[in-house]
C-alpha positions in Angstrom: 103.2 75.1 110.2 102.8 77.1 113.8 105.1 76.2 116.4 104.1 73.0 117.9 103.2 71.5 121.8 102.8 68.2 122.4 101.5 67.1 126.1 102.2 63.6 127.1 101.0 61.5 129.7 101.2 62.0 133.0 100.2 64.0 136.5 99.3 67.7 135.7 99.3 69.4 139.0 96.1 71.9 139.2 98.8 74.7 140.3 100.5 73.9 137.0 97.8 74.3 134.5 97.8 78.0 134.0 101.8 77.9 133.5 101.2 74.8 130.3 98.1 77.1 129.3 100.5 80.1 128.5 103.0 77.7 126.6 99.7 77.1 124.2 99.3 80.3 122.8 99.3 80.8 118.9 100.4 76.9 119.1 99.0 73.6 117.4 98.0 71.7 120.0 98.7 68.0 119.8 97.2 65.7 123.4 99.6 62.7 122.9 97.2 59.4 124.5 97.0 60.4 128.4 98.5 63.9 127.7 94.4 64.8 126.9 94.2 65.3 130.6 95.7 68.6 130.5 93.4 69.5 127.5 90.5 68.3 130.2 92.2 70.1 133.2 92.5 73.1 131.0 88.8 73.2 129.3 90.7 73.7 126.0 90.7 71.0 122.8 93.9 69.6 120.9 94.4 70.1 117.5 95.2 66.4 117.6 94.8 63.7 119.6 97.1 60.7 118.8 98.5 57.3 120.1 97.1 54.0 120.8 94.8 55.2 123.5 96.3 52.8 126.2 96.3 55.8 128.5 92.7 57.4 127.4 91.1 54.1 127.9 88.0 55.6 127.0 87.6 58.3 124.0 86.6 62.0 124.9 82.9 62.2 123.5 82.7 66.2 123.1 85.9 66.1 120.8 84.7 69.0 118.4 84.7 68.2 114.7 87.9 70.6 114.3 90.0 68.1 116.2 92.1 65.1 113.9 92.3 62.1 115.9 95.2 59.3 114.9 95.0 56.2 116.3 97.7 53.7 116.2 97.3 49.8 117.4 99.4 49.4 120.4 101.6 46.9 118.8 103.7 49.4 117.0 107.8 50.4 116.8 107.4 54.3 118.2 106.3 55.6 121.0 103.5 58.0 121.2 105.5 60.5 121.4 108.2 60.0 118.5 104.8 59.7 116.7 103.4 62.8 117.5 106.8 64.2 117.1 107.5 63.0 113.5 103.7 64.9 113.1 105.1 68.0 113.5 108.5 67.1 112.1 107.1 66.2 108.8 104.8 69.1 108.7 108.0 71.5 109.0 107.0 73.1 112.7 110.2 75.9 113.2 109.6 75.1 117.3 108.5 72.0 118.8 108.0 71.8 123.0 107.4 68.4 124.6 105.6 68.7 127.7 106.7 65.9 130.1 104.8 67.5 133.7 106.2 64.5 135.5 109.4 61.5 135.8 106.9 58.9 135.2 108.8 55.6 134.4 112.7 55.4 134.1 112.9 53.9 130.5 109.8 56.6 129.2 111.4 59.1 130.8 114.9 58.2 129.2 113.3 57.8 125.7 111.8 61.2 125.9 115.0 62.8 126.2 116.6 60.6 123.3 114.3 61.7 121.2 115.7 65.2 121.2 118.9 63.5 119.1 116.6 60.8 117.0 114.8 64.5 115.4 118.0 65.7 115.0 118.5 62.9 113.1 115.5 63.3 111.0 116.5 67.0 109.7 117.6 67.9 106.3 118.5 70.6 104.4 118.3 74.0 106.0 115.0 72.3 108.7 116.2 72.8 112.0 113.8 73.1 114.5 114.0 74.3 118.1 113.0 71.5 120.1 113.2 70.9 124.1 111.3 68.5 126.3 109.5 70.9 129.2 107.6 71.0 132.4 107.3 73.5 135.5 110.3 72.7 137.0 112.9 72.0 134.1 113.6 71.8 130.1 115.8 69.6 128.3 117.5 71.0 124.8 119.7 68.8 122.5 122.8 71.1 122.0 125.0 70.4 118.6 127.7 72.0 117.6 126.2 75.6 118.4 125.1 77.6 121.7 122.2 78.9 123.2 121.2 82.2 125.2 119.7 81.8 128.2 117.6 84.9 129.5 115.5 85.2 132.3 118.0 82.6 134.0 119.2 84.1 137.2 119.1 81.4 139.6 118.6 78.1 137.4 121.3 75.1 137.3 122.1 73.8 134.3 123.9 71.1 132.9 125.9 69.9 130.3 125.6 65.5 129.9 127.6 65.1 126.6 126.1 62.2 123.9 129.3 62.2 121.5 132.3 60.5 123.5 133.4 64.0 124.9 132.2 67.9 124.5 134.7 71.0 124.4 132.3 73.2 126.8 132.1 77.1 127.1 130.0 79.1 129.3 129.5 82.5 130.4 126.8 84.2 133.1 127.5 81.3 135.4 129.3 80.1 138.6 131.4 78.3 137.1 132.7 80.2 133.9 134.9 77.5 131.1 136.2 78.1 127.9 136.8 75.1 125.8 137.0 72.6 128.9 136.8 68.6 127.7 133.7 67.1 129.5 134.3 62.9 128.5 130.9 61.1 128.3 129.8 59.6 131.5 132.1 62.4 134.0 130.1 64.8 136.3 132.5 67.4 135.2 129.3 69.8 133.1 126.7 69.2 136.0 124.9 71.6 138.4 126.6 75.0 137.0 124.6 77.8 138.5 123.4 81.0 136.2 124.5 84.3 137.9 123.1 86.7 136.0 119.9 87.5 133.9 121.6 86.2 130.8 123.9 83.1 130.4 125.7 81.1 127.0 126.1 77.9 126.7 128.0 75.9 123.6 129.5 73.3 122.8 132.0 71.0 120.1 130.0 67.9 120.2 126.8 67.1 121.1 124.8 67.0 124.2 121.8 67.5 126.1 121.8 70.7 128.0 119.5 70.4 131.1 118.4 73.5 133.2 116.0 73.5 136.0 114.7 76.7 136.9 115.4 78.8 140.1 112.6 80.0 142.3 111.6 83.5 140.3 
């Protein structure tokens, strides 16, 4: 399947449109409920539309034929977004990016970002996909034993909050540069480290969700 972009609900700035537009390219498109108010901003059409349509309220007329719509009742035990996300899950996507364009509610907001580890979860065999929860001003990764290159990062703080009980932590291309440093689950130890150059690595023993906002480019 092509990489995957699902757009949730939420308050997509006018100056922010063009930025989600380019994330869309060669993607399937999935409008998750309210997330269909990019899809309207942009005068573009998902490739699906699903949830329980609590958000929508009302249901786009002009959908063209080519768009699948799923609709779910609104008693139900996922979100619309670990629904769309098992959508592209089971239909083996090699990159998934969850647009979240704003905080919204504390315990949606929190679920979002734990369902970077309940997809982990739902891998087997040789599947893993790339998967981060993004917007214009930061993106969330699920880290897991492994490390990721940052380019283009001159400028952005990331940070390190450890899931597992504690993370051994190594960086390079930052302010603060570590090599194997215990960050215990809960401790500020792995927050707010700034990238110095174009290029920065990040790994860990353990698993945690690495969080970088991006500097002003």
């Amino acid at each position: 399947m092509k990489d995957c972009i699902l757009f949730l609900n939420g308050s997509y700035a006018r100056r922010d449109i063009e930025y989600y537009r380019k994330l869309c390219r060669g993607r399937y498109l999935v409008a998750v409920d309210g997330g269909y108010r990019f899809f309207k901003a942009a005068g573009i059409f998902p490739n699906l539309l699903i949830g329980d349509f609590d958000s929508i309220r009302r249901m786009p007329s002009d959908l063209p034929k080519s768009t699948v719509v799923e609709r779910f009742p609104p008693m139900k035990d996922k979100t619309d977004a670990e629904l769309a996300l098992d959508h592209c899950l089971a239909r083996k996507a090699k990159r998934i990016d969850i647009v979240q364009p704003s905080y919204g509610e504390p315990d949606q907001m929190l679920g979002n970002f734990l369902l970077l580890l309940v997809a982990a979860g739902k891998q087997r065999g040789a599947y893993h996909p790339e998967i981060r929860i993004v917007n214009r001003r930061y993106e969330v990764q699920l880290l897991n034993d492994n490390k990721v290159v940052l380019s283009n990062a001159a400028g952005d703080l990331v940070s390190v909050l450890p899931l597992s009980g504690k993370v051994s932590l190594t960086t390079t291309g930052t302010s603060y540069n570590v090599s194997g440093v215990e960050v215990i689950r809960g401790r500020s130890l792995g927050m707010r480290n700034r990238v110095t150059g174009r290029r920065a690595e990040i790994g860990v023993a353990g698993m945690a969700l690495l969080v970088r906002q991006f500097g002003r480019k």
